[in-house]
N, C-alpha and C positions, 0 to 999 in steps of 0.2 A: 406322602399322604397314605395313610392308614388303610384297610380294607373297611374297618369302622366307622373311620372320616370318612369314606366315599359312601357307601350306607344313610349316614345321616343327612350328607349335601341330596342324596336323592330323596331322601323323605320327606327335606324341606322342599325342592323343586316341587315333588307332590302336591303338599299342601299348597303352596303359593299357586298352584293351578287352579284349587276350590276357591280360595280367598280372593283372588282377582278375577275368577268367570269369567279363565280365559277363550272354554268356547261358546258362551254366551258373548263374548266379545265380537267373537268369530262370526257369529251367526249375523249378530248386530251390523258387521260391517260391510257384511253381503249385502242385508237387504237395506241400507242407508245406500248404498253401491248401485245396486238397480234404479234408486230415483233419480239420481244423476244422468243416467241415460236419457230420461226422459225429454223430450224437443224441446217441451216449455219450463226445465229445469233453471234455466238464468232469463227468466221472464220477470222472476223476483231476487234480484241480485244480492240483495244484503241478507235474503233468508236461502240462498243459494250458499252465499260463503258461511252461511253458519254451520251447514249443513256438510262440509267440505272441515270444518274444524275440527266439527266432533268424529268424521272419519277417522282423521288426521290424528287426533290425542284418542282413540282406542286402539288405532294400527300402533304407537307406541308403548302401551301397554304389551299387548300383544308381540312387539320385535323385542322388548324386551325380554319377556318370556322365553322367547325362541334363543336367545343367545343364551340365556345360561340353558337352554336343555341343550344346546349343540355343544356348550362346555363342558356339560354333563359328558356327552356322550363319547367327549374327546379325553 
């Protein structure tokens, strides 16, 4: 691979950071994260697990993300 091709693969990584809001994700999944603690979190079960899903499909955006910048980096 090229010293150009690596250039470019990291200028996409870049972008694909803005285009997917990966730390608006980030942020997002802290604070959906702290209501789960709450005592009376599964008091309402079916809006509990919903609540658990859209954790669940942002963190894989986001581990997404994380493996190509760790490929990046490697």
């Amino acid at each position: 691979v090229t010293s150009e091709k690596v250039k470019e693969l990291i200028d996409r990584l870049g972008a694909l950071r803005g285009i997917f809001d990966i730390d608006s994700k980030r942020t997002e999944i802290t604070n959906l994260e702290e209501k789960t603690i709450d005592p009376n979190f599964w008091d309402d079960a079916q809006k509990a697990e919903l609540l658990i899903r859209e954790i669940r499909s942002l963190k894989k955006w986001v581990e997404g993300y994380e493996v190509l910048r760790t490929k990046k980096e490697d």
